[in-house]
C-alpha positions as CSV (number, residue, x, y, z in Angstrom):
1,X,224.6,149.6,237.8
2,X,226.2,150.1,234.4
3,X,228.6,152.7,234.0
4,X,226.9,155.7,231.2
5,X,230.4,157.1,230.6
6,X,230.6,157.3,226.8
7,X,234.7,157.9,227.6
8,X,234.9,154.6,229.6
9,X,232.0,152.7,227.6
10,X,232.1,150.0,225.2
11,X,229.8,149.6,222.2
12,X,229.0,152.4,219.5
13,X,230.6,155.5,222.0
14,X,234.1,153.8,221.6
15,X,234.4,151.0,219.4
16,X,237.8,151.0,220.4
17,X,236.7,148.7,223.3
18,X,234.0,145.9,221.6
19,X,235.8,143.1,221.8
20,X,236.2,143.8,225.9
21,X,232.7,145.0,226.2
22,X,229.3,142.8,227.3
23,X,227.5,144.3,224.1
24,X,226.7,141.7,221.4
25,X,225.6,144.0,218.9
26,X,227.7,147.7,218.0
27,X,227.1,150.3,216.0
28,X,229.0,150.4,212.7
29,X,230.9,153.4,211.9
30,X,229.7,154.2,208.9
31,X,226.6,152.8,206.2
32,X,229.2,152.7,203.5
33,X,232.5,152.0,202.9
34,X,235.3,154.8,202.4
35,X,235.3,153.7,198.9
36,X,231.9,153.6,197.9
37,X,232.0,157.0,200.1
38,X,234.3,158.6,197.6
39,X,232.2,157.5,194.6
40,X,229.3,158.7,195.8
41,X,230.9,162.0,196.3
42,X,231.4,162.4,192.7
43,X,228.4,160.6,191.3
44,X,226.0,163.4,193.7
45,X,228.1,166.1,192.5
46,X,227.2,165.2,188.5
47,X,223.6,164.4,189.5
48,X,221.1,166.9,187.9
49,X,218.8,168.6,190.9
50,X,215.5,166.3,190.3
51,X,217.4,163.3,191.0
52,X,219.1,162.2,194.2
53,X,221.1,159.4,195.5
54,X,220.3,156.5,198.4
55,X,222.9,154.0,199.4
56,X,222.1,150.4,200.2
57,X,218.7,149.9,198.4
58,X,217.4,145.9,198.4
59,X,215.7,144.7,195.1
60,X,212.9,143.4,196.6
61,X,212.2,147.0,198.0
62,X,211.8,148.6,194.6
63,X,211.0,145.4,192.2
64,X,208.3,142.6,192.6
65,X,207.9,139.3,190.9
66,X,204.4,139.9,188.8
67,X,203.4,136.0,189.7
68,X,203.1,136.4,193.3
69,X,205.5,133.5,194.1
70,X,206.5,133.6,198.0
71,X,209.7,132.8,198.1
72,X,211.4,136.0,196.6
73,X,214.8,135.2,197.9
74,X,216.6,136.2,194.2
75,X,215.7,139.8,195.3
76,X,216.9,140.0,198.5
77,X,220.2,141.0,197.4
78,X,221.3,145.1,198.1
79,X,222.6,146.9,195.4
80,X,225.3,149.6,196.4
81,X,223.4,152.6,195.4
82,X,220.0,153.5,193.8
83,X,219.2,157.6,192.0
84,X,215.9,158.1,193.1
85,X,213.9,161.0,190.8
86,X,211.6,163.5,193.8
87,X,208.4,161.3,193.6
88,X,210.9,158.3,195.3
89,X,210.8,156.5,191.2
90,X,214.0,154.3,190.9
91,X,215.9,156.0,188.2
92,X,219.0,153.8,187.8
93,X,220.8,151.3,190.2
94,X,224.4,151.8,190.9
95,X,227.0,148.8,191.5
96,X,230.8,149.9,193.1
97,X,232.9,146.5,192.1
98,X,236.5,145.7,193.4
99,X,238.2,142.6,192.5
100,X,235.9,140.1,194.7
101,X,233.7,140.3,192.1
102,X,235.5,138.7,190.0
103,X,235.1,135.0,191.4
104,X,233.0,132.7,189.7
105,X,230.3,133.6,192.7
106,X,230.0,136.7,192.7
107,X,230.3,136.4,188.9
108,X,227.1,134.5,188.8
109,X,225.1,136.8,191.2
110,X,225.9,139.8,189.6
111,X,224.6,138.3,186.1
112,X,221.7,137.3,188.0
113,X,221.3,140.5,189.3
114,X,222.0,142.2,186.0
115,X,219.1,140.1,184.2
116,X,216.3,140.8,187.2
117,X,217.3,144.5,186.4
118,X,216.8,144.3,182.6
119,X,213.8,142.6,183.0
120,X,212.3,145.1,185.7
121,X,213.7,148.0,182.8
122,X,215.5,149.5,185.2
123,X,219.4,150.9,183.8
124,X,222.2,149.1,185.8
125,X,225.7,150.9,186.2
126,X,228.9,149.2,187.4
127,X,231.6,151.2,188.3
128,X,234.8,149.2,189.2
129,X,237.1,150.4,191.4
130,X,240.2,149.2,189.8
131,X,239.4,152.3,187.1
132,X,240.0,154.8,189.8
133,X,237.6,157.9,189.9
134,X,236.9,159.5,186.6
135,X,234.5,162.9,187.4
136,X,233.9,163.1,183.4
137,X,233.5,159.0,182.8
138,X,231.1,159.0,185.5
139,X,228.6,162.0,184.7
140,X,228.5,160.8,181.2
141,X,227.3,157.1,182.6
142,X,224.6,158.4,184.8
143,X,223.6,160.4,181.5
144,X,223.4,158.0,179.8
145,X,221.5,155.9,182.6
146,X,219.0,158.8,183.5
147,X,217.8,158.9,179.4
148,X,217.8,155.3,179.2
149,X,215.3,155.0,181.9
150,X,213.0,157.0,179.8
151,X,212.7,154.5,177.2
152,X,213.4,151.6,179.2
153,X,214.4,148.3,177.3
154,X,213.3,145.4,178.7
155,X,214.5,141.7,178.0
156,X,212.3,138.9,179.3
157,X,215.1,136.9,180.5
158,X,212.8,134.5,182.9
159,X,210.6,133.4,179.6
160,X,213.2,132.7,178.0
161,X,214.7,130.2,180.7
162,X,211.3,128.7,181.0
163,X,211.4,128.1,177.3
164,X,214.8,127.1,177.5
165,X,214.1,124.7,180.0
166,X,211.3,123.0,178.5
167,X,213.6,122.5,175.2
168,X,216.4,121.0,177.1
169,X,214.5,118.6,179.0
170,X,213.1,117.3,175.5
171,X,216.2,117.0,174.0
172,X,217.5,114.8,176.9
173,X,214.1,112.6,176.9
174,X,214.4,112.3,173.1
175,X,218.6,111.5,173.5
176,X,217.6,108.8,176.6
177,X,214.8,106.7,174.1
178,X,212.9,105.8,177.7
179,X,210.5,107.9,178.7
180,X,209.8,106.3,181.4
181,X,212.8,105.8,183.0
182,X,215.0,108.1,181.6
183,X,216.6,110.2,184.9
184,X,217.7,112.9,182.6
185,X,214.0,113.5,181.6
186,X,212.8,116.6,183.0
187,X,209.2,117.9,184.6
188,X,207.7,120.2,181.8
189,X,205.6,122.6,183.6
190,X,206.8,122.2,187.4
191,X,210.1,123.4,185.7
192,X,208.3,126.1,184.0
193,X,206.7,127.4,186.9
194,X,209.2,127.2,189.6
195,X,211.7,128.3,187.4
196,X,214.7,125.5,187.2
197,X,215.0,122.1,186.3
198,X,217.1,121.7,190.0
199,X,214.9,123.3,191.9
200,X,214.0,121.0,195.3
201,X,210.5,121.4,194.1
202,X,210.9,119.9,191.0
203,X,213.3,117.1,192.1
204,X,210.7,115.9,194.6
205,X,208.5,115.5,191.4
206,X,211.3,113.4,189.6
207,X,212.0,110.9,192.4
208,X,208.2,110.7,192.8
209,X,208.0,110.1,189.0
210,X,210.9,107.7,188.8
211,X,210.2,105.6,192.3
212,X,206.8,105.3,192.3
213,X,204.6,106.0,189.2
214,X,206.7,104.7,186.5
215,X,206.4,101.1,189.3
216,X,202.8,100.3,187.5
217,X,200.8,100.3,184.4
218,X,198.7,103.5,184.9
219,X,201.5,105.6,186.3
220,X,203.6,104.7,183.5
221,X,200.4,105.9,181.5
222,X,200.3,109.0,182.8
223,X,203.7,109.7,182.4
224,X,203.6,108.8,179.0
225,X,200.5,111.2,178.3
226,X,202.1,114.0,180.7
227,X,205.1,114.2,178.2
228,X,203.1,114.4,175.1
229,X,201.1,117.3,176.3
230,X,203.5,119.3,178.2
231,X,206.0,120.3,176.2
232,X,203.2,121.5,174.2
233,X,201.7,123.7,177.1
234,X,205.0,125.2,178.3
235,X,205.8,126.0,174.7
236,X,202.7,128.0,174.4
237,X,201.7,129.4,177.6
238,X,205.0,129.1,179.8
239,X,205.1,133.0,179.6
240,X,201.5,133.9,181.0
241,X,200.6,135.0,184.5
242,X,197.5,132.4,184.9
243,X,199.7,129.2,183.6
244,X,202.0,130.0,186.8
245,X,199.3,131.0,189.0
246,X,196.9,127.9,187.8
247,X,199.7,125.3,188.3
248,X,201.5,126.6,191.2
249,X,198.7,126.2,193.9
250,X,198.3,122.2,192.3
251,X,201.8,121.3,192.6
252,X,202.8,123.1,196.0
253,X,200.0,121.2,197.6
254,X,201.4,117.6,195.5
255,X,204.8,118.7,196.8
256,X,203.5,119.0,200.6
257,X,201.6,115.7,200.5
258,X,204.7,113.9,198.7
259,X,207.0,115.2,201.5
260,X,204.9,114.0,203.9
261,X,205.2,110.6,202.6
262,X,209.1,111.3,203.1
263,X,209.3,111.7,199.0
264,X,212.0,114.1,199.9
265,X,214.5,115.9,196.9
């Protein structure tokens, strides 16, 4: 029979002991760290009484992807704090950085994180700890964050990529003078819809492309029709809701069969 005695007990009544104790899992001993702690203080203490403050919110908890894709993995990142208005709106998403965050990896996630936020129109604020705590610095940032998100700005960062894209991979096909053959040339609209030219998706498209259709007359025939039509399409309808939706359910079931066939990426 186990021992109850919180004084002679592993786990979360004396952390003390966890490494001795049969417990995998123990209780932290706090949600956030003594620095994050000590910014909150200040940033609750400027915070005007309709608004409130919730540490550790996840993206995906207050923003969705509009074309229903199911892997959402760019959103399952947590942000360090979100101010909240009283009907639970997301008001502005706060970000406590120390000098980790200056590696190229964490560099890249946070500007992936800032462009998902400017898209969704919701104000992003970085404070960096380096800065120390500045009472006045900080009220006048979550100001200026609270009337921002009154007349939200939004950037449509993932259009842009798409159309991005779209023009890179015809730059390279027009640079390589094969169509055909070319394994620079890119996949106009599976790249448009799953979002990356070096996505697994799309690669698996590419291999299937180079390996097998461009082997024989008619699948070098449709490749050379594919890429006189699809730059056209992205170009034009990359951005709307039923060009994703349309393509998406046609390729992931292309992408399933080709896998089976062990057309792997």
């Amino acid at each position: 029979m186990q021992d109850n005695n919180p004084d002679e007990k592993s786990g979360a009544f004396n952390s003390n002991n966890s490494s001795e104790g049969p417990f995998l899992y123990e209780l932290k001993e706090s949600f956030i760290t003594p620095t994050e702690k000590s910014f909150f203080t200040v940033i609750k203490k400027v915070l005007p009484s309709e608004y409130f403050l919730q540490p550790q919110v996840n993206l995906a908890s207050i923003i969705y992807r509009t074309d229903n894709f199911k892997f959402q993995n760019e959103l399952y990142r947590n942000i360090d704090a979100c101010v909240f208005d009283m009907t639970y709106k997301p008001i502005i998403l706060i970000e406590i950085n120390d000098d980790t965050h200056n590696t190229s990896d964490r560099k890249k996630r946070d500007q992936k994180v800032k462009a998902i936020c400017e898209e969704a129109g919701i104000p992003l604020i970085t404070f960096w700890t380096s800065y120390g705590i500045n009472e006045e610095y900080i009220s006048k940032r979550i100001a200026a964050g609270i009337d921002q998100s009154k007349k939200p700005v939004r950037i449509a960062h993932s259009k842009a990529q798409k159309v991005s894209s779209a023009k890179t991979n015809q730059s390279e096909r027009a640079e390589s003078g094969n169509t055909c053959k070319s394994k620079k040339e890119g996949c106009y609209i599976a790249t448009a819809v799953y979002g990356s030219y070096d996505c697994s998706q799309v690669m698996v498209l590419r291999r299937y492309r180079d390996n097998v259709l461009s082997t024989y007359f008619l699948g070098r025939a449709f490749i050379k029709a594919y890429y006189l039509i699809s730059p056209w399409l992205v170009a034009h309808f990359a951005d709307k809701k039923w060009f994703s939706g349309f393509f998406r359910k046609r390729l992931d079931k292309i992408i399933m069969n080709l896998k089976a066939k062990e057309i792997s990426e």
